[in-house]
C-alpha positions in Angstrom: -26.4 25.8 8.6 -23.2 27.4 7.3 -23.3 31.1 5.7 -20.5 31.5 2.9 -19.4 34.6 1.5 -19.4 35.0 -2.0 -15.3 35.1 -1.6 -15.5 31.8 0.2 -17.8 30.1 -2.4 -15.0 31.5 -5.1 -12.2 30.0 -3.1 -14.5 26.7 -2.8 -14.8 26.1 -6.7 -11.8 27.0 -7.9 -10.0 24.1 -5.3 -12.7 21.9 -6.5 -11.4 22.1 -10.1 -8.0 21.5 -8.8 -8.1 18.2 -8.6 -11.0 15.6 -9.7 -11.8 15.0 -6.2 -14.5 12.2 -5.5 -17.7 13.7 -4.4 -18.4 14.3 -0.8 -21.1 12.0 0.7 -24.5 13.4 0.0 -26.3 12.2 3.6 -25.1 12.9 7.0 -22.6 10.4 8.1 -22.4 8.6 11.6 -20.1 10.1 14.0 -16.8 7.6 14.3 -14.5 6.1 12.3 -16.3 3.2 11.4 -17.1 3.2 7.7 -18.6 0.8 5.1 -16.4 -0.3 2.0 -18.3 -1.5 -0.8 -16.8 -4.2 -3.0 -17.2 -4.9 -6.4 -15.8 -8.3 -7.9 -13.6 -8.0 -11.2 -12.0 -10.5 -13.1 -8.6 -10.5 -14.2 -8.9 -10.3 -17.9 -11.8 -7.9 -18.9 -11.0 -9.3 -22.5 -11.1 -13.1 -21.5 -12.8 -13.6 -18.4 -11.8 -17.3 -18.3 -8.1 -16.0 -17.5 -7.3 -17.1 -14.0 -3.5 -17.6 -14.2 -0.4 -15.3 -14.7 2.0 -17.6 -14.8 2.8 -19.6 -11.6 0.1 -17.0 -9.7 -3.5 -18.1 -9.7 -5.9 -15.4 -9.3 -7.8 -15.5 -6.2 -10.0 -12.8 -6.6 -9.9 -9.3 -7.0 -12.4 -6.3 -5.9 -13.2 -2.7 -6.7 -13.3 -0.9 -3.1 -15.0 2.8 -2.4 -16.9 4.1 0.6 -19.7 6.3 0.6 -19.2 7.1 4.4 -16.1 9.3 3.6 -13.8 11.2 1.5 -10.5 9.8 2.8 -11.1 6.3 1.6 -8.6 6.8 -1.4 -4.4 7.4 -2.3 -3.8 3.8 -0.5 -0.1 3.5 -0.5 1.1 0.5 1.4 -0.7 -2.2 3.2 -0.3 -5.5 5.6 -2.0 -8.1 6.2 -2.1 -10.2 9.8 -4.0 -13.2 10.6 -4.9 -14.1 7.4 -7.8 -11.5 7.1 -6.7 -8.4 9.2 -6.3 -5.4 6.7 -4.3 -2.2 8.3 -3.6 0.1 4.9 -2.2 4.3 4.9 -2.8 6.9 3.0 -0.6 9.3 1.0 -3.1 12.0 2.9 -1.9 10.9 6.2 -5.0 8.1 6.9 -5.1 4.6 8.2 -7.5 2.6 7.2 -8.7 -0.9 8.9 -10.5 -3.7 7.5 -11.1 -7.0 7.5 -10.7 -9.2 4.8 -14.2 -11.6 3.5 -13.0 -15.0 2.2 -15.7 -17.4 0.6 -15.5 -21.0 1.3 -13.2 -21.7 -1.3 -10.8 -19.0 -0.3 -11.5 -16.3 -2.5 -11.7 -12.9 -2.0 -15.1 -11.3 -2.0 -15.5 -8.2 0.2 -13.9 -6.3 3.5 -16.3 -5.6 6.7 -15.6 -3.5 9.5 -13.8 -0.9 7.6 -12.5 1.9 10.5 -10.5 5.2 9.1 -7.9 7.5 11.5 -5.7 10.2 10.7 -2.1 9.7 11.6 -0.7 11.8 14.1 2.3 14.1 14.4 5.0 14.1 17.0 2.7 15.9 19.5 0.6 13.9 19.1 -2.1 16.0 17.0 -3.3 15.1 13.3 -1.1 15.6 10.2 -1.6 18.8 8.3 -0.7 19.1 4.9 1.1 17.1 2.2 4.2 18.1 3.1 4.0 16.4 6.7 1.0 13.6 5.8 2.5 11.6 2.6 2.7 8.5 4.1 3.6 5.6 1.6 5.3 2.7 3.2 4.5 0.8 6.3 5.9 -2.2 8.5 4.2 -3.8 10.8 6.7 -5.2 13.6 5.8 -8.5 15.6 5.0 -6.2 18.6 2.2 -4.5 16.8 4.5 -1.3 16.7 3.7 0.5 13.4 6.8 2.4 11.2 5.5 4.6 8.3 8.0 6.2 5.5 6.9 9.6 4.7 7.9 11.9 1.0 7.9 15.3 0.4 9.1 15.8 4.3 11.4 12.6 4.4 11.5 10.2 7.3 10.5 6.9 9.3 8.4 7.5 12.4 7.8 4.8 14.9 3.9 4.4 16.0 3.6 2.2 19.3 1.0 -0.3 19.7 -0.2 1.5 22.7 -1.6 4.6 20.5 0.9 7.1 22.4 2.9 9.6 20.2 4.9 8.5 17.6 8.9 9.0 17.6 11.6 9.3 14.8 12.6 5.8 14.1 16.4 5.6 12.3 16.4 6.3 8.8 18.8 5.6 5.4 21.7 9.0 5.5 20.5 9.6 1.6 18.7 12.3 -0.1 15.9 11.3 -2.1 13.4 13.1 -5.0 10.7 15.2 -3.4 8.0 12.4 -5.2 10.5 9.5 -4.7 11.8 8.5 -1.9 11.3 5.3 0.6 8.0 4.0 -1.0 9.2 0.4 0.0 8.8 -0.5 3.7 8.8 -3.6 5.1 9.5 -5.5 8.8 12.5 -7.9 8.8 11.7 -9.7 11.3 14.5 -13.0 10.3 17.0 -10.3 11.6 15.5 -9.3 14.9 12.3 -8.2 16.2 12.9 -4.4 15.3 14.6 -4.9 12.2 13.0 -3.5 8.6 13.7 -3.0 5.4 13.5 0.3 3.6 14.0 0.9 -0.3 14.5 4.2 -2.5 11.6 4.4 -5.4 13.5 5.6 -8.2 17.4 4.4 -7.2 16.1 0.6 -6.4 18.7 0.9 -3.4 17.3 -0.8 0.0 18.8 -0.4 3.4 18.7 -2.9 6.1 17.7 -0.9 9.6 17.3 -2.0 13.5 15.5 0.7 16.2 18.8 -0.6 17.9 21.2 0.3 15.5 20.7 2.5 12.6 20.4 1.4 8.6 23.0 0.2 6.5 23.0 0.1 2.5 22.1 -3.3 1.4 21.3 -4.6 -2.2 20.4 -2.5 -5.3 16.9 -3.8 -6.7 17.5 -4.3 -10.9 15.3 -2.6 -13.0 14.2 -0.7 -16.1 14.6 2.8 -15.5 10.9 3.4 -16.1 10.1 1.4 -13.2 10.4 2.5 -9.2 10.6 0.0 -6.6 7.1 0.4 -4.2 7.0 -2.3 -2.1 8.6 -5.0 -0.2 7.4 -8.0 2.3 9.5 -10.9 3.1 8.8 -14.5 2.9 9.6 -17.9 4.7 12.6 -19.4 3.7 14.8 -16.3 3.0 12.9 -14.9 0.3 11.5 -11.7 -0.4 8.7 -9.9 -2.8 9.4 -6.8 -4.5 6.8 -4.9 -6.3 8.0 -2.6 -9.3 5.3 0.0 -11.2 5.7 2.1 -14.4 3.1 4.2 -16.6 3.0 6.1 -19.6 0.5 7.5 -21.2 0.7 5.1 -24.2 0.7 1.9 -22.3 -0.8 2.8 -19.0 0.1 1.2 -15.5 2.4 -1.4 -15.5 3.7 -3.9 -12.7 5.9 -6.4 -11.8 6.1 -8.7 -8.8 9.1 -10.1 -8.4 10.3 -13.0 -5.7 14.0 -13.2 -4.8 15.9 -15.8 -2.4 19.8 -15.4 -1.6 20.5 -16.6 -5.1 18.3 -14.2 -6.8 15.1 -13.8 -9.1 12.8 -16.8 -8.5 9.5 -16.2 -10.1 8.0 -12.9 -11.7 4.5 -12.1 -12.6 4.1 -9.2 -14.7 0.4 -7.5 -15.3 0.1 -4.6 -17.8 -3.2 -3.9 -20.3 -5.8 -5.6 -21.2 -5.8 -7.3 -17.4 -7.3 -5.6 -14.5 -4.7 -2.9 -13.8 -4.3 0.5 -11.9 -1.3 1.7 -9.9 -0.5 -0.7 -7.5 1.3 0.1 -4.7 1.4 -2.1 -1.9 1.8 -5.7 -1.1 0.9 -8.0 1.5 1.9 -11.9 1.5 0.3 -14.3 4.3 1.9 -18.0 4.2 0.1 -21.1 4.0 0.7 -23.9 5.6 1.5 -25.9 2.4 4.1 -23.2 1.5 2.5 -21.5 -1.1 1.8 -17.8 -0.4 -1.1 -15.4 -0.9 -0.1 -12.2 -2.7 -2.2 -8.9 -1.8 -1.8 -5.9 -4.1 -3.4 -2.6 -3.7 -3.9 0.3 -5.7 -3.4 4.2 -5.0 -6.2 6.1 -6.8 -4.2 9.2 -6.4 -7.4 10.7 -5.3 -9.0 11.0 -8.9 -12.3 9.5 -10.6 -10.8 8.0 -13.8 -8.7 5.8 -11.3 -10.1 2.8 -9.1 -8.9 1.7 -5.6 -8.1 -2.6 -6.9 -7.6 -4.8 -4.2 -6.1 -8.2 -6.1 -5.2 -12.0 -4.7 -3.1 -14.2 -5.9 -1.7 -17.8 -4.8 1.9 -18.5 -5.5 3.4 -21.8 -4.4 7.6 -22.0 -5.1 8.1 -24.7 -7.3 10.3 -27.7 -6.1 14.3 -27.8 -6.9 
């Protein structure tokens, strides 16, 4: 058993009213990073639970997560998908989380199983420490199964190899961003080369186009309201690419837009605000179908506090024909 002082116990409840911090687990946990993620179905439209369309998107499904095995299972900024079902997410406290997706028989989401949590490493190789160096919030998955995470606060792209070594600096945009604000959208770009990635400012909308071979160049400037900052990017088959926008306020609450682009521009749009199932999404995933339409992942960042919810939210999407 632990003996605390009665300065320690001070220091220990004045952090805990910090921050509404989820609750630690109240039983002794395995040793290991597997964890158990439970998953709660919601609908999309508390207010009309017949809604299963926005638009062209069909809703697909769409889950509460939590985990009672840990206190790192929240702040998920950025996500990918792989095989359909393979779920790799970070952290904005430096975690990666690993999962695997549960699809009934019609295709619906319904749950995750074999949920794993790690703490990112630095340079040598040891765990982050502190939010300057651990704010992870975008991530590309190259075809190699090298990972690249954008980092705020501290600013940067760092390269983790498939093989678990140490990660590296990986090239990043020359541009100064907000301390809260900067390269939120990551993404691999893998129609321009197998190291090649996408990277985009939250609050400018700018993107850069980078290669581990060659640096980052400036490429388009994503339009929108000024309210809104630009949090995520995957590409799609056939040139196209999905950008995910967010906003709040404290009169209307989280806001998002999807957005799909080709080389001629905006394509579709869905747009989710109050009464639907809402929170502050993040990150995006897409996996293709074979009959080109696309499924949409989005996830939400909890920002580590109990009157927010960790969504995970699926949507179909098939490009209509011209």
């Amino acid at each position: 058993m632990r003996r605390f002082t009665l300065t320690a116990l001070a220091a220990l409840a004045l952090a805990s009213c910090a921050q509404q911090a989820p609750a630690l687990p109240t039983a002794p946990l395995p040793a290991g990073p597997a964890i158990a993620i439970a998953a709660t179905p919601v609908p999309l439209n508390p207010a009309d639970p017949t809604q299963d369309r926005i638009g062209d998107f069909r809703y697909a499904g769409g889950l509460v997560l939590s985990s009672a095995d840990t206190a790192r299972f929240h702040g998920l900024s950025d996500m990918a998908v792989r095989n359909g079902v393979d779920l790799t997410a970070v952290s904005d406290e430096g975690d990666l989380i690993k999962a695997r997706l549960v699809l009934d028989k019609a295709g619906r989401l319904v749950g995750l199983t074999g949920g794993k949590v790690s703490a990112l490493t630095g340079l040598d190789g040891k765990p982050l420490q502190g939010k300057l160096e651990s704010d992870s919030e975008g991530m590309a998955l190259l075809a190699n199964g090298d990972m690249l995470i954008s980092f705020e606060q501290r600013h940067r792209i760092w390269l983790y190899p498939a093989d678990g070594s140490a990660p590296r600096q990986a090239p990043a945009p020359d541009a100064s961003f907000p301390a809260n604000g900067g390269m939120e959208a990551l993404g691999p770009a893998p129609e321009l080369g197998p190291d090649a990635y996408v990277a985009g400012g939250e609050e400018s909308g700018q993107t850069w186009t980078c290669r581990l071979s060659a640096g980052c160049a400036p490429g388009e400037v994503i339009a929108k309201p000024a309210e809104f900052g630009l949090v995520a990017v995957t590409r799609l088959p056939q040139g196209r690419t999905a950008w995910l926008l967010r906003a709040w306020d404290p009169v209307r609450g989280n806001r998002i837009a999807l957005t799909i682009h080709d080389a001629g521009g905006e394509i579709a749009r869905m747009e989710m605000a109050r009464p639907l199932t809402i929170d502050n999404f993040e990150a995006i995933a897409a996996v293709p179908a074979k009959d080109g339409s696309v499924r949409f992942y989005l996830l939400s960042d909890d920002n580590f506090q109990s009157s927010q919810r960790t969504l995970l939210l699926a949507f179909d999407w098939k490009p209509a024909r011209r």
